[in-house]
N, C-alpha and C positions, 0 to 999 in steps of 0.2 A: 558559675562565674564566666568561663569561656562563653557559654552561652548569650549570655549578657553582653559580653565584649563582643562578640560575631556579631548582635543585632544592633549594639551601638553601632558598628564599623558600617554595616551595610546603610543606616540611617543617616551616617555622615555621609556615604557616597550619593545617596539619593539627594539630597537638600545643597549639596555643593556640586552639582549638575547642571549644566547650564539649559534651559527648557524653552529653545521657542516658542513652544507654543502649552499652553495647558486650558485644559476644557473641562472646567469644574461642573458638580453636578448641582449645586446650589446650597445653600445654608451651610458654608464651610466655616468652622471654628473661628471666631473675629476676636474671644475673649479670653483664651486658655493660654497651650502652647501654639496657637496659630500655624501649624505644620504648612496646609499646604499655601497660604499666604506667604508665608514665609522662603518655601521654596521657591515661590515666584520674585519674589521680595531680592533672592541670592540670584536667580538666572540674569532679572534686571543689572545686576552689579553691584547688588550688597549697598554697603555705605556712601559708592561711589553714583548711585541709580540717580539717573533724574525717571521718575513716576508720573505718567499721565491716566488720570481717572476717567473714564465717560459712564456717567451715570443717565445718560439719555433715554434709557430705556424705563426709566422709573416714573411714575405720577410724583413724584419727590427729589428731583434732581440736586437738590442744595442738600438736602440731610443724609440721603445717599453719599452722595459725593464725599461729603466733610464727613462722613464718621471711615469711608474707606484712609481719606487724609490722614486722619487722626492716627491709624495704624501703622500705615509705611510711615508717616514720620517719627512716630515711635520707637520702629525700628530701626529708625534712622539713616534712611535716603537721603542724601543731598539735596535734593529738593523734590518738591509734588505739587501737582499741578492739575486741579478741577478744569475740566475740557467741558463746560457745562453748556452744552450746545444745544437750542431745543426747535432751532429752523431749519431747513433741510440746505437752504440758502450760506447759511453759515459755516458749513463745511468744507467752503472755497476760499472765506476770509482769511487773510495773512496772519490775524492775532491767535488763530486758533491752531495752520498748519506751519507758524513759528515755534509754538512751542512744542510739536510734535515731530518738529524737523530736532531739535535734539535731547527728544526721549529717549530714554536705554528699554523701556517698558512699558504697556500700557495697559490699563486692566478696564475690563470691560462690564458694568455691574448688569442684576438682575433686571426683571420691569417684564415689561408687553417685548418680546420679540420682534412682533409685527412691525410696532410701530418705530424699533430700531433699523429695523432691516430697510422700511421706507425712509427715515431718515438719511440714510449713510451710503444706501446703495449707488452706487457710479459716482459717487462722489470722488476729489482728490484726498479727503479726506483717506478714505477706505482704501483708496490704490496707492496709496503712499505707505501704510500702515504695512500694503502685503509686499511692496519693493523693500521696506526695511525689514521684516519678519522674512525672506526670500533670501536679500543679500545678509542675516546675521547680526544686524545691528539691531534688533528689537524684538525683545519677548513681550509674547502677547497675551494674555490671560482672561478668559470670559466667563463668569461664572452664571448658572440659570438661564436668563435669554441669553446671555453672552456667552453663552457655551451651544443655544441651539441655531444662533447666526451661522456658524461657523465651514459647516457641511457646502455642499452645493444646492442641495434639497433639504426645507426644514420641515420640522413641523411647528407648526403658528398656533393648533389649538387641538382641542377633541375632548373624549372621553375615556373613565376609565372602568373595569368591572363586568363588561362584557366580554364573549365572544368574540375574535376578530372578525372586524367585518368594514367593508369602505367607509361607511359611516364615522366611524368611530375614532380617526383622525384628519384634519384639516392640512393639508400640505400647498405647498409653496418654493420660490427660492430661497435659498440661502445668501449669505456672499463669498461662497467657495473659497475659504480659506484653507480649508480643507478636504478639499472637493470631492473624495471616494467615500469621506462617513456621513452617516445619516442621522444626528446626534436624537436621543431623550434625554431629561434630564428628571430630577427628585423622582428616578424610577422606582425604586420598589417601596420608597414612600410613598409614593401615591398611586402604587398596583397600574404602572404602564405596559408593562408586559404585553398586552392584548393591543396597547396602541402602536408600539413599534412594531409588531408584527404584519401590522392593515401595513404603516408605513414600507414596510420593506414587502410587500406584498406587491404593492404601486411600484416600486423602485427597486427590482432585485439585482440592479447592476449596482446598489451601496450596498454598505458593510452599516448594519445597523449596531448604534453604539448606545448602551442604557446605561447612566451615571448615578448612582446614587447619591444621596444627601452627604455634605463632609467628604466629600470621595472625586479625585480629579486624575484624567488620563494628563501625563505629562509626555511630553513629547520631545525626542530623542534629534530629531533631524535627520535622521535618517531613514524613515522610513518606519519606526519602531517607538514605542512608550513604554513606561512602566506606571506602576498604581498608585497613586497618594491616595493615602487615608482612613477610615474609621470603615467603611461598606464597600459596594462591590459595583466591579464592570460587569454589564452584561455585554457577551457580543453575541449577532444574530448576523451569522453568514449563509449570505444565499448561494453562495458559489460553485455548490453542486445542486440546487434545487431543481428537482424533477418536472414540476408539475404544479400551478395553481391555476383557480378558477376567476382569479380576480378581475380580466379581463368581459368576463361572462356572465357576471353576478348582478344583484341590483346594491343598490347603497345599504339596503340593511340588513342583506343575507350573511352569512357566516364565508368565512373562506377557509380554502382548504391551501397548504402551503406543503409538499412532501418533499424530506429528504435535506432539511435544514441542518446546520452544524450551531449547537450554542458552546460559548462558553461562558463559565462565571470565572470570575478576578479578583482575586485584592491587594491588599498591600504590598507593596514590593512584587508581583506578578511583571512578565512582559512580554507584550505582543505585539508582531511584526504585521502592520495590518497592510504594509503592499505585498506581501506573498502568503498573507490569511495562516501566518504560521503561530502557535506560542514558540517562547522562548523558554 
């Protein structure tokens, strides 16, 4: 029974946590107890949230959109609000950065990365989003692409099941929301391991981050997160890395990476990823 009451109490502390920012790994819970929605749901302001949706990243913007809708208002936000933007032009409009001028919250659905990142990059849409999520007034939540926007450097596409090797991830910008990680996401569902590796191979000045499916780094503000959910963070720090050949290599050779630090995470785990410490 103590036991119980210890894991209740630590549950309450986590979901009544206010989270600027969470970076979901993709297919989180929409039908059950909706945990980490939910904890996004309470960061936003609970009952009091105005919720802005961009489902821009999806070939399906209205059915994306409206089924996230469906949830926060269930939950019952004050109000929610389809940000269903699919012109790059439109992210300057007053109808779109009024309502986001007073959002408590904005979540950011799955799709093409690529073709979010081209949408939204320099826009005032995107530098408005990171002055309220900077000054406190807005939790941001990205789940799938909306979690691999997020870094400075993403990854836009690849492979998975080999060897690491240059080939075998597509990199690119991010919109450095987060500018020191170097996000994967539905990791070990879809055996990325070998892609973030190439990734942080290319980029060993980030902290490579692997999300699992149902599973979201929640973010503290200061510097530190803890783990929502059902699977696990991977992290791949290069921060003592001796040695690789990735500069030397051709696109399809294997690399060599010596002297890497991983760790795996879950639930309720936390790490301080500006001093690459756990907690």
């Amino acid at each position: 029974m103590l036991e119980l009451k210890s894991r209740l109490a630590q549950r309450s502390m986590i979901t009544s946590t206010r989270y600027p920012v969470m970076i979901i790994g993709g297919a989180e819970d929409k039908t059950n107890e909706c945990d980490i929605l939910r904890a996004f749901f309470e960061s936003a302001g609970g009952e009091d949230a105005t919720i802005g949706i961009v489902p821009s990243a999806s070939r399906e913007p209205s059915i994306v959109g409206d089924r996230y809708f469906q949830i926060f208002q269930k939950m019952g936000a004050r109000q929610v609000q389809i940000l269903d933007i699919r012109q790059r032009d439109e992210c300057d409009e007053p109808r779109w950065l009024d309502i986001l001028d007073v959002c408590s919250g904005v979540f950011v659905t799955g799709g093409d990365q690529l073709r979010l990142r081209d949408l939204i990059e320099g826009t005032r849409l995107i530098e408005i989003i990171k002055q309220k999520v900077k000054g406190g007034s807005l939790a941001l939540a990205g789940t799938s692409a909306g979690a691999a926007i997020m870094g400075e450097k993403m990854i836009a596409g690849g492979s998975s099941g080999e060897s690491p090797n240059p080939a075998l991830v597509d990199l690119t910008n991010g919109l450095g929301i987060v500018p020191e990680l170097l996000v994967d996401q539905h990791f070990h569902n879809r055996n990325r391991m070998a892609r973030l590796l190439s990734a942080i191979a290319a980029h060993p000045d980030k902290l490579g981050i692997g999300i699992d499916e149902d599973t979201c780094i929640a973010m503290m503000g200061d510097g530190t997160f803890h783990v929502l959910g059902k699977g696990t963070v991977t992290i791949v720090d290069p921060g003592s890395l001796l040695q690789t050949n990735y500069a030397d290599t051709s696109e399809s050779d294997p690399l060599s990476l010596h002297n890497l630090r991983v760790h795996i995470l879950n639930q309720g785990d936390r790490y301080d990823f500006k001093n690459r410490v756990i907690l």
